[in-house]
C-alpha positions as CSV (number, residue, x, y, z in Angstrom):
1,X,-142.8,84.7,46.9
2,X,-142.5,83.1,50.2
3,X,-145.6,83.6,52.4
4,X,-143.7,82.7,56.0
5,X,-144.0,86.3,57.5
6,X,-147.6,86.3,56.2
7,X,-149.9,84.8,58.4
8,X,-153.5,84.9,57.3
9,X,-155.4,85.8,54.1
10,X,-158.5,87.4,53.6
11,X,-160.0,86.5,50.2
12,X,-163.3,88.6,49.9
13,X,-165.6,87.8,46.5
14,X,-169.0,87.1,45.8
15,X,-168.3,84.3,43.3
16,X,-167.4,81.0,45.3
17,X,-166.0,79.8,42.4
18,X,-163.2,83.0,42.4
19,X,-163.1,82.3,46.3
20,X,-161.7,78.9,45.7
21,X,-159.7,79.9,42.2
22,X,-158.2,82.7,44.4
23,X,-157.4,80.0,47.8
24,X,-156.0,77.4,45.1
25,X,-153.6,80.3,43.3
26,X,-152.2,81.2,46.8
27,X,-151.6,77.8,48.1
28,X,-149.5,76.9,44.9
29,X,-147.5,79.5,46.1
30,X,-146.8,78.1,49.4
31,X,-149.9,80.1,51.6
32,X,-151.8,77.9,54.1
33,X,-153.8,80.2,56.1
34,X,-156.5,82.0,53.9
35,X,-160.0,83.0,55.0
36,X,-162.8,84.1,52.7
37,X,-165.6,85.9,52.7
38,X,-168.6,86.3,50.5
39,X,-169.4,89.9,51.0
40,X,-167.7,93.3,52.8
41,X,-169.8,93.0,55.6
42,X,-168.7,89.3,56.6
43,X,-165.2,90.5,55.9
44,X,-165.6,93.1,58.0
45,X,-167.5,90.6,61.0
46,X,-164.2,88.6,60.8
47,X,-161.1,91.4,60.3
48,X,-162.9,92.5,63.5
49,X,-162.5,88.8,65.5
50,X,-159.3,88.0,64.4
51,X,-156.1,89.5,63.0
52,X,-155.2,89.3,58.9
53,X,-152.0,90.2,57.5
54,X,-153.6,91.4,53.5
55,X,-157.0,91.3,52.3
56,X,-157.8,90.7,48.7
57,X,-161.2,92.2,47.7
58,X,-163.4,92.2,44.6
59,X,-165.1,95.5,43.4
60,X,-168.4,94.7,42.8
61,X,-170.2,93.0,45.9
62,X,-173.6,92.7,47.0
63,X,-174.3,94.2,50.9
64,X,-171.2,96.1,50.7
65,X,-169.1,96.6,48.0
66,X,-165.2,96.6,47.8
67,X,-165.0,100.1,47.9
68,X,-167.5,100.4,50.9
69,X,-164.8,97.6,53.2
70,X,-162.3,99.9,52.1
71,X,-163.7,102.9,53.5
72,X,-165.1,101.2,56.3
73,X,-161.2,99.6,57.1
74,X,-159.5,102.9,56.3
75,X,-161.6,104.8,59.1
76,X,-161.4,101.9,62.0
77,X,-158.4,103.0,64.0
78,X,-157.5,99.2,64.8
79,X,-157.9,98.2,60.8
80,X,-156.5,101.4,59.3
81,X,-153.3,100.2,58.4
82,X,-154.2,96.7,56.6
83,X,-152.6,96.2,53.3
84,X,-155.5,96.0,51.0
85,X,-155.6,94.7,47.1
86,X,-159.0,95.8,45.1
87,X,-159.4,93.1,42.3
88,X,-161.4,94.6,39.4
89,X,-162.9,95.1,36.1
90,X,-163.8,98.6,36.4
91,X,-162.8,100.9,33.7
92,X,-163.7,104.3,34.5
93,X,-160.9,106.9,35.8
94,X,-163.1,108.5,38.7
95,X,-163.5,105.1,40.4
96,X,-160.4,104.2,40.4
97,X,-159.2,107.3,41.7
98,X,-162.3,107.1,44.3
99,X,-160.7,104.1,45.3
100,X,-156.9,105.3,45.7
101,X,-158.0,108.1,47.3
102,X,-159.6,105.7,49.9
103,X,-156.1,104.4,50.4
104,X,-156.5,101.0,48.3
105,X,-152.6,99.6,48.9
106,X,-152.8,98.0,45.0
107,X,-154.9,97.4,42.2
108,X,-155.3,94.6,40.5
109,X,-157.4,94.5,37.0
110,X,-159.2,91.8,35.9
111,X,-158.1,89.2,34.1
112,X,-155.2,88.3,35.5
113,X,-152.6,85.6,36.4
114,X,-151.4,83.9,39.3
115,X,-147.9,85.6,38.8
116,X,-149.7,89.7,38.5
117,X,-152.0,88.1,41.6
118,X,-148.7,87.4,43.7
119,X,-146.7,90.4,42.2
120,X,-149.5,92.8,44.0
121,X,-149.4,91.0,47.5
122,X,-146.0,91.8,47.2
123,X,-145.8,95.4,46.3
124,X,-148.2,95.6,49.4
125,X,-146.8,93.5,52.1
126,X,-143.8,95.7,50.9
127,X,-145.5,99.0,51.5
128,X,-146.4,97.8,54.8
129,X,-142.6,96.9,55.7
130,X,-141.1,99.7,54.8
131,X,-144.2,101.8,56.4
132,X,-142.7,99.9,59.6
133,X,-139.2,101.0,59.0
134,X,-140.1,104.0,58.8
135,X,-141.7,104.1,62.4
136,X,-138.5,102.5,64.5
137,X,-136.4,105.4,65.9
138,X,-132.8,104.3,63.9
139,X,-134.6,104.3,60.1
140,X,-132.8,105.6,57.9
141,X,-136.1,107.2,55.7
142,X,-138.7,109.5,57.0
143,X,-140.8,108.7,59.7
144,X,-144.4,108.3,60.0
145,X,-146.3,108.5,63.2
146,X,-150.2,108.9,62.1
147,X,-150.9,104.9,62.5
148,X,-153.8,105.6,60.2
149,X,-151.6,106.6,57.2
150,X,-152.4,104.1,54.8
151,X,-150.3,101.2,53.5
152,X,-150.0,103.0,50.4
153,X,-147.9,105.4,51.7
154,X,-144.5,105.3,51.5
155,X,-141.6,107.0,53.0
156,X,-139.2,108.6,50.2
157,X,-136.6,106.1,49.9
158,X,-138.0,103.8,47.8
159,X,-137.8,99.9,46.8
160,X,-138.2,98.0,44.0
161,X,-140.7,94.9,43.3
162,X,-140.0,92.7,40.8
163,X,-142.6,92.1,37.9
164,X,-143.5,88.9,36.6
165,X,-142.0,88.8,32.8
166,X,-143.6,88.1,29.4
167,X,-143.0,88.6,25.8
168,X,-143.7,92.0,25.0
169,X,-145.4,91.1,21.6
170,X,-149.2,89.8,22.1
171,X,-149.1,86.2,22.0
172,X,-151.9,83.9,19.3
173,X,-152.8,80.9,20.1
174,X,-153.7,78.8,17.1
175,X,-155.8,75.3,17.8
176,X,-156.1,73.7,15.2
177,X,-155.8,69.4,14.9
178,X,-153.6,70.1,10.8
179,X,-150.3,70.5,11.0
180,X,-150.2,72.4,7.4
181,X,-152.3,74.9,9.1
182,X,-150.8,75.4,12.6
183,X,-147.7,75.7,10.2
184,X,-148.9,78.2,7.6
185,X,-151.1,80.9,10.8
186,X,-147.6,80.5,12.2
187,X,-145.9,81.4,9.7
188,X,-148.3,84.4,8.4
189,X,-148.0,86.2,12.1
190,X,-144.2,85.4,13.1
191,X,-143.4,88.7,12.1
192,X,-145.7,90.5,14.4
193,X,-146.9,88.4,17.3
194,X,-145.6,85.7,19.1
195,X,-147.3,82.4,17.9
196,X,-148.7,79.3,20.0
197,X,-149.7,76.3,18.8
198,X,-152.1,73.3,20.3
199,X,-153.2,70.4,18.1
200,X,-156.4,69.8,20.6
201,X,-158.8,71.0,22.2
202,X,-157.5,70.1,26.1
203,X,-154.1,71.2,25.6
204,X,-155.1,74.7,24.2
205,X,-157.7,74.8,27.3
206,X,-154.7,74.1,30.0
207,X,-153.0,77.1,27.9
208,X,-155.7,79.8,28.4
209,X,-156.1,78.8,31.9
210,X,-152.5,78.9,32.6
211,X,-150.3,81.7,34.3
212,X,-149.5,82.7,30.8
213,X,-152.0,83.2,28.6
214,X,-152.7,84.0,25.3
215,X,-154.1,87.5,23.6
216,X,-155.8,86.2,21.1
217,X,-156.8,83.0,20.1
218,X,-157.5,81.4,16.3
219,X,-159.6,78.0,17.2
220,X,-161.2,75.3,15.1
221,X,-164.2,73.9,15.4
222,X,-163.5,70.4,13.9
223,X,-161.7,68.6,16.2
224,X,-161.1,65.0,17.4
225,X,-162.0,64.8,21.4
226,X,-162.5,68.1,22.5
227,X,-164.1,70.6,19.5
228,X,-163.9,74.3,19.3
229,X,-167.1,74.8,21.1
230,X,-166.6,72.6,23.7
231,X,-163.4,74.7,24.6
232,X,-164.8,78.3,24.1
233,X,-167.5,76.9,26.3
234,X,-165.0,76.1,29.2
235,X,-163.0,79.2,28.4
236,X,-166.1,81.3,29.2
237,X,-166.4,79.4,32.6
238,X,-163.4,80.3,33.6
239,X,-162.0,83.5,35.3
240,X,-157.9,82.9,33.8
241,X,-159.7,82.7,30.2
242,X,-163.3,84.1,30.3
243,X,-162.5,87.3,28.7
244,X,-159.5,86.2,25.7
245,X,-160.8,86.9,22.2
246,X,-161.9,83.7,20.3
247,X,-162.0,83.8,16.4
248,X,-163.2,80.7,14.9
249,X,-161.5,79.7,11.7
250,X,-163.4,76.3,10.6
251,X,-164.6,75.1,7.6
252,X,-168.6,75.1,8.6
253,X,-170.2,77.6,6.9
254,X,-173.4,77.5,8.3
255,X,-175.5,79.8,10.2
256,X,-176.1,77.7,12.9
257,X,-172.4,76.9,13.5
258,X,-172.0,80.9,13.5
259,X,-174.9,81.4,15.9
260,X,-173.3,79.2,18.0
261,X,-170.5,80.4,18.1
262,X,-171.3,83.9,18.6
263,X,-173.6,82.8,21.8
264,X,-170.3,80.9,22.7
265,X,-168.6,84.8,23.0
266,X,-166.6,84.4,19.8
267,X,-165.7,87.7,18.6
268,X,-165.5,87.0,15.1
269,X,-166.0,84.2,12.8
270,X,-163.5,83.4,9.5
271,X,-163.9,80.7,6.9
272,X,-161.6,78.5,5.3
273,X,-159.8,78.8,2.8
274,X,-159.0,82.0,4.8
275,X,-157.7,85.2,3.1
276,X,-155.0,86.3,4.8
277,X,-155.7,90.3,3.7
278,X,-159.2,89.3,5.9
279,X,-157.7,87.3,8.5
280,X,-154.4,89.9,9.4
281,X,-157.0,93.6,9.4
282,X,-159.2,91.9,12.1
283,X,-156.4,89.9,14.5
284,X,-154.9,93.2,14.1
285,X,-158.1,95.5,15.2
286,X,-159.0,92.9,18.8
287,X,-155.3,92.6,19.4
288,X,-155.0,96.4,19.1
289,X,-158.4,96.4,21.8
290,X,-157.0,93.7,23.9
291,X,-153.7,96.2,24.4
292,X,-155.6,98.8,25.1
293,X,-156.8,96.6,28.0
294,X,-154.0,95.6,29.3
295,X,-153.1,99.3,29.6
296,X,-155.4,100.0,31.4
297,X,-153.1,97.9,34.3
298,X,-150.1,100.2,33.3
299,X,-152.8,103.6,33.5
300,X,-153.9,102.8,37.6
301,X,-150.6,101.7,38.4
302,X,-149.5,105.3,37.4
303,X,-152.4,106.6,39.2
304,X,-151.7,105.3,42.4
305,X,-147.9,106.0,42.3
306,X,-148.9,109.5,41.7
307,X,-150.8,109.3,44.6
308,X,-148.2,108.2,47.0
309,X,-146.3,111.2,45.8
310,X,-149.2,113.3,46.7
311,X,-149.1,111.6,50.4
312,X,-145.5,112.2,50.5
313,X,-146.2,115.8,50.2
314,X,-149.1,115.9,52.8
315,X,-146.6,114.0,55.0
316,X,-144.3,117.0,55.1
317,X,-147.2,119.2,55.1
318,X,-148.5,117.7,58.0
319,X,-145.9,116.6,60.4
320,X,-142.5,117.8,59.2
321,X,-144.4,121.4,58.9
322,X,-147.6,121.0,61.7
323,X,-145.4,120.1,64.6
324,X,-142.8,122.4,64.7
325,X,-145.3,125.2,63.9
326,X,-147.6,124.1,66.6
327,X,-144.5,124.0,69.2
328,X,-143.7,127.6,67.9
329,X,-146.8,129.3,68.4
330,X,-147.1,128.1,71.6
331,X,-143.4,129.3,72.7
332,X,-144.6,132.8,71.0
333,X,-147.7,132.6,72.9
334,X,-145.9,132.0,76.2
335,X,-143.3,135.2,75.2
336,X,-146.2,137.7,75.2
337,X,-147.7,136.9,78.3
338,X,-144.6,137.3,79.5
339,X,-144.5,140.5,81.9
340,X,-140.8,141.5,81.6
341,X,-141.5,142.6,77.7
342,X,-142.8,145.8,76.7
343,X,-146.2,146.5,74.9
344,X,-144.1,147.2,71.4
345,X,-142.3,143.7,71.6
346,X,-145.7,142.1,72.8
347,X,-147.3,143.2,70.1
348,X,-144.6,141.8,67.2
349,X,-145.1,138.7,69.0
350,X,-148.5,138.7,68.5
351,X,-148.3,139.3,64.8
352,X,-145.7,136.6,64.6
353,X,-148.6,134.1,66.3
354,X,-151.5,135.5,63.7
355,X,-148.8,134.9,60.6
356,X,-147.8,131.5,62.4
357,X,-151.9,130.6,62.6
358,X,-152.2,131.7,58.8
359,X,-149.8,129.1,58.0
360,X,-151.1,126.6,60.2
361,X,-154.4,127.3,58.7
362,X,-153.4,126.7,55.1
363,X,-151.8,123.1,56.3
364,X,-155.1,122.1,58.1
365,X,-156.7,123.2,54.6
366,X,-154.5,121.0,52.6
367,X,-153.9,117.9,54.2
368,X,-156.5,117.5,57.1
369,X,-159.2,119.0,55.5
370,X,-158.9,116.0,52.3
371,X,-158.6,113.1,55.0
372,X,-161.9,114.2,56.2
373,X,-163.3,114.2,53.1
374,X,-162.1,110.9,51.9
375,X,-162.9,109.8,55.2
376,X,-159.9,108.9,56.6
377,X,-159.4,111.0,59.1
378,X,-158.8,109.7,62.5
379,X,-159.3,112.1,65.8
380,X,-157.1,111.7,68.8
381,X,-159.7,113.5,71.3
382,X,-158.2,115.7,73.6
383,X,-159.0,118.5,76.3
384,X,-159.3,121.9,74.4
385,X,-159.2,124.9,76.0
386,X,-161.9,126.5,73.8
387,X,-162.3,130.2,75.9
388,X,-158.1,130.7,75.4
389,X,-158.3,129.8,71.7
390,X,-161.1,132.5,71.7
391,X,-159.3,135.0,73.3
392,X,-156.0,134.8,71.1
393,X,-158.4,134.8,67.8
394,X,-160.4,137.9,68.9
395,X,-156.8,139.2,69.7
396,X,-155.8,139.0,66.3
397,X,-158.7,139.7,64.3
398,X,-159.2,143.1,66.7
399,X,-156.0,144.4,65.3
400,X,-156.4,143.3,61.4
401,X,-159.7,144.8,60.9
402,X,-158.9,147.9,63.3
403,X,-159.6,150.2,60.2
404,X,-163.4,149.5,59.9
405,X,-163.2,149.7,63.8
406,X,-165.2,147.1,64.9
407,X,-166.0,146.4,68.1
408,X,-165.2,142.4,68.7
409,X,-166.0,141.3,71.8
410,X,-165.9,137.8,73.9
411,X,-167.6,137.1,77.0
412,X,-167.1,135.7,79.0
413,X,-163.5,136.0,78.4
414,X,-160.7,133.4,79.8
415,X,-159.4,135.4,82.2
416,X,-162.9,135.4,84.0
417,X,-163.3,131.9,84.1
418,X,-160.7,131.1,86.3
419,X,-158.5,128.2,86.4
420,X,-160.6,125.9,85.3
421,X,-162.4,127.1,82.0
422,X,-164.4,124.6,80.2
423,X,-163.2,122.6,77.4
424,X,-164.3,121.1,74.4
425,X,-163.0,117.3,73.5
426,X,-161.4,117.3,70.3
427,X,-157.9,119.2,68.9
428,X,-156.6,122.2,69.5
429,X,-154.9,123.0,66.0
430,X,-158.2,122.3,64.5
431,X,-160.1,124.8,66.7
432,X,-157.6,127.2,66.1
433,X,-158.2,126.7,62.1
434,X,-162.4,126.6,62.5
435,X,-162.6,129.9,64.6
436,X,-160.3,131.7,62.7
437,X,-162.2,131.2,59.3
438,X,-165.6,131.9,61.2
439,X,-164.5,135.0,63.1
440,X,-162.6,136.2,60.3
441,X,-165.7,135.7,58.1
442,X,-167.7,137.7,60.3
443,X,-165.4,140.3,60.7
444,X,-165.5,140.5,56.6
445,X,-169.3,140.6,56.3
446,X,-170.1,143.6,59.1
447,X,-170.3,146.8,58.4
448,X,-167.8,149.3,59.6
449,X,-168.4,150.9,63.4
450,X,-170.6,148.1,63.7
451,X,-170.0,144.9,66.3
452,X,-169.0,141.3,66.1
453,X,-170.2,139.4,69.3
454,X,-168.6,135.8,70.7
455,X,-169.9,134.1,73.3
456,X,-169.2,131.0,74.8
457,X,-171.7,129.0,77.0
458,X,-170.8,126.3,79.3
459,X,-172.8,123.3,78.9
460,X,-172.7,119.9,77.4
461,X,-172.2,120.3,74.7
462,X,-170.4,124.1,74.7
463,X,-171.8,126.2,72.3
464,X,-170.2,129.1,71.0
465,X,-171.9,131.8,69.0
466,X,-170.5,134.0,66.7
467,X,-172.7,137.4,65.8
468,X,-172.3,139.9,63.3
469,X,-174.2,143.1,62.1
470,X,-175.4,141.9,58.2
471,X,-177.1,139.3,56.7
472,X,-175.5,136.4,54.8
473,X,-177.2,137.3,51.3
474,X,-180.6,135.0,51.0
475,X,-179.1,133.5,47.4
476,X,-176.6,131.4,49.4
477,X,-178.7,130.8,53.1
478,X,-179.6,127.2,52.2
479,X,-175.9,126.7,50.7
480,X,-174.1,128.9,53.2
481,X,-172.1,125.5,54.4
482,X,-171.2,124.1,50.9
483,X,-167.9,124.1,49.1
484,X,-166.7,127.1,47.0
485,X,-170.3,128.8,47.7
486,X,-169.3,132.5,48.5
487,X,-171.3,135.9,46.5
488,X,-170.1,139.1,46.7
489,X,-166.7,139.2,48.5
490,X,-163.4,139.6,46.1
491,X,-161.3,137.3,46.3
492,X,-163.5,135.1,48.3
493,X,-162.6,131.2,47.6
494,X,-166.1,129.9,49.5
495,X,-163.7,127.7,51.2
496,X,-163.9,129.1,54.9
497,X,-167.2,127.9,56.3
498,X,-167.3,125.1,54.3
499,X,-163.9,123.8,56.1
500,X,-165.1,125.1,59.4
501,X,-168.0,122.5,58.7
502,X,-165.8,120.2,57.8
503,X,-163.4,120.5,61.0
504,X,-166.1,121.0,63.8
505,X,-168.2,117.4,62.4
506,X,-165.0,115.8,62.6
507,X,-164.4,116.9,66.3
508,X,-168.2,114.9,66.7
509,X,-169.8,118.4,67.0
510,X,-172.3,120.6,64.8
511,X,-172.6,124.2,63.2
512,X,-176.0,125.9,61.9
513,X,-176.7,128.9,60.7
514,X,-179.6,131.7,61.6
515,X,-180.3,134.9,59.8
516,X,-182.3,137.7,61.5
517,X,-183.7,140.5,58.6
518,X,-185.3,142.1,61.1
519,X,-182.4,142.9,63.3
520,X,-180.0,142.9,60.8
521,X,-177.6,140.1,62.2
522,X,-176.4,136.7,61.2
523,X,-175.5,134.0,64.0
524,X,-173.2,130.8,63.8
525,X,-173.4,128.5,66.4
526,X,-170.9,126.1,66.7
527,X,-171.4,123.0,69.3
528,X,-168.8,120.7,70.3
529,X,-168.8,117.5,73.0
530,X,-167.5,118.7,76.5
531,X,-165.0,117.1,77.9
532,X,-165.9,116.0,81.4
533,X,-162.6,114.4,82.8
534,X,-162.4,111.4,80.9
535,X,-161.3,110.3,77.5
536,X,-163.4,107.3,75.8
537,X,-162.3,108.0,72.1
């Protein structure tokens, strides 16, 4: 790979060694600019001084972990689009999903080579070029315009990468100073494994620390210059070979050669003469558990593409479906206030803007609503005009639940506010999504002939309240704001207030909950940051 169009490096690890393991790997391949960083939080001191083209993180840090730099660089709206490799030993599912759905770029599992380092800064840096092909008016692929979409995601015409190749049996290295014996292990595996041979102790060392190394390796202990447990020793020190399998095949039969070579991190220990019906059952059972490792590279890769398919989805979802569908309703909008139409044609246009705000409802659920809660979500603040949304909500809901005849009222109302109402500083198809699943939820939960009140009171922040005859059942007071918390309502998925929550915290503003048995009523208030003429987000 040539590293011209990359210009710097961020190598983030807590292990000084791996720091310098990691600049030395890169500069074979022709890098020159590489920074490191002993923690998140330093990496995140200097990403925010001076630009980097890739960062390269470990998992598991002190102060702040990989994970934490990736959430923290996924939500900084200057940041959001670095490519970002996670280097790790972690083995279980949920955290590496945690971590894709942070919008890691690639994954890179532990051990690996300078070739699988390289191939992974490559899949990313070209993520992040097509990303950028994507964005220029003449590409030929779909375009993105959120510049907080990850590097991860893709558009739909894809590209290849090319993977570094090796033998697709699991490679043995034998060390051993006999040439009989190199001969006759090489011999007993040819059939199923690809066989290496070293006659010492310093060439089998340069081997396990190479960009290709072995499986499994069968070592001696006897040996001129270098012996068997000076090598495991320096195998163990070393991230390329720290984790191969050592078996010692040796002559000493003693328990303190064993010990030894146990605290050494052998995984097994076979005597010689060996029995090749012993030695063949146990190469067999670590290779089988060293594959099984390996697949584990193979199991997060498919992970994450699946996850880019996913973001496809909740690319169309979001802009190739939101847009248009936010340009029609307000066109609709615009044809009902028109006075040349009658009151029958007003009113189909109407229902066309509550089915229209259904829809856009169920795409704020889908894709907006998981950003938030991933923490990737990214608000562009604008002026809202919070009384008109109002209005055109009450409109809807007046007409849908006109069976139980409810009275539901809004005061003031927009038309009595003049020309210049007060607004909220946030977005407008979010608003539209919060007070329909509040309103609507109220209109559910009172009685028929009863009343559901909205009010909206200038201030800083606004605060708009929404009142209905019943109370919200005691069992689910204290959870009334939770996901999928919802008691005695068919059908009811618990979903609405929770993502009402969800939407008004990620406008900056707040939602609570009081209950009145005494009067019979149940208030939300919903507060959101006024916008006073200028925007500073």
């Amino acid at each position: 790979m040539s590293f011209d169009k990359i210009t710097k490096i961020l190598v983030v690890d807590d292990t000084e060694f791996m720091r310098t393991l990691i600049d030395i790997q890169l500069r074979s391949r022709g890098a020159s600019n590489i920074l490191q960083a002993k923690d998140g939080s330093e990496a995140l001191r200097i990403l925010r001084q001076e630009p980097v083209d890739i960062v390269l993180s470990d998992w598991n840090m002190p102060v702040m972990t990989g994970l934490e730099l990736l959430n923290a660089i996924r939500t900084d709206a200057k940041l959001c689009h670095l490519p970002f490799v996670m280097i790790t030993a972690e083995t279980e599912r949920d955290r590496i999903a945690e971590a894709i759905s942070q919008g890691v770029s690639d994954l890179l599992v532990k051990p690996y080579t300078s070739a699988h380092l390289i191939e992974r800064i490559e899949r990313a840096m070209s993520r992040k070029s097509q990303k950028i092909m994507a964005d220029t008016p003449d590409a030929s692929t779909e375009k993105v315009s959120d510049p907080c979409i990850p590097d991860m995601l893709i558009p739909f015409k894809k590209t290849s990468v090319p993977v570094a190749k090796k033998s697709l049996l699991p490679t043995i290295l034998v060390v051993d100073d006999t040439p009989d014996f190199l001969h006759y292990i090489s011999h007993l595996f040819k059939d199923e494994y690809s066989v290496r041979i070293s006659h010492t102790g310093e060439k089998a060392l340069g081997i396990c620390q190479s960009d290709n190394p072995p499986d499994l390796v069968l070592l001696d202990i006897m040996m001129p210059g270098m012996d068997g447990f000076e090598v495991a020793r320096q195998m163990r020190e070393h991230p390329m070979s720290e984790t191969i399998p050592v078996i010692f095949v040796t002559a000493m039969t003693g328990d303190d050669a064993r010990m030894r070579g146990l605290e050494l991190g052998a995984v097994d220990f076979v005597t010689k003469p060996i029995d090749p019906e012993v030695l063949k059952p146990r190469v067999r059972n670590f290779l089988r558990y060293v594959e099984l490792r390996k697949q584990l590279q193979s199991d997060y890769d498919a992970m994450l593409e699946n996850a880019r398919l996913r973001e496809d989805v909740e690319h169309i979802t979001r802009h190739d479906l939101k847009c248009p569908l936010a340009g029609m309703i307000g066109l609709v909008q615009a044809l009902a206030e028109d006075g040349s139409i009658n009151r029958e044609q007003s009113e189909q246009l109407r229902l066309v803007e509550e089915t229209a705000l259904q829809v856009l409802n169920m795409i704020n659920l889908s894709s907006e609503l998981y950003k938030i809660e991933t923490g990737r979500f990214h608000l562009d603040a604008q002026p809202v005009n919070v009384a008109d949304i109002l209005g055109r909500v009450v409109d809807i809901f007046r007409r849908t639940f006109s069976e139980k005849r409810l009275t539901v009222s809004i005061s003031p109302d927009a038309a009595s506010m003049g020309e210049s109402p007060p607004q909220s500083l946030g977005d407008a198809m979010l608003c539209y999504s919060l007070f329909q699943n509040l309103i609507k939820n109220a209109c559910e939960a009172a009685p028929e002939n009863s009343r559901v009140a909205i009010a909206l009171n200038d201030g800083d922040p606004l605060r708009i309240t929404i009142q209905n005859n019943g109370v919200v059942p005691s069992e689910i007071r204290d959870r009334f704001f939770d996901k999928f918390v919802t008691l005695g309502k068919p059908g009811g998925t618990g979903l609405g207030t929770y993502s009402a929550k969800l939407l008004i915290e990620a406008q900056n503003g707040r939602i609570s909950l009081d209950v009145s048995d005494e009067e019979n009523l149940s208030t939300i208030t919903v507060s959101l940051p006024r916008f006073t003429g200028g925007i500073g987000m």
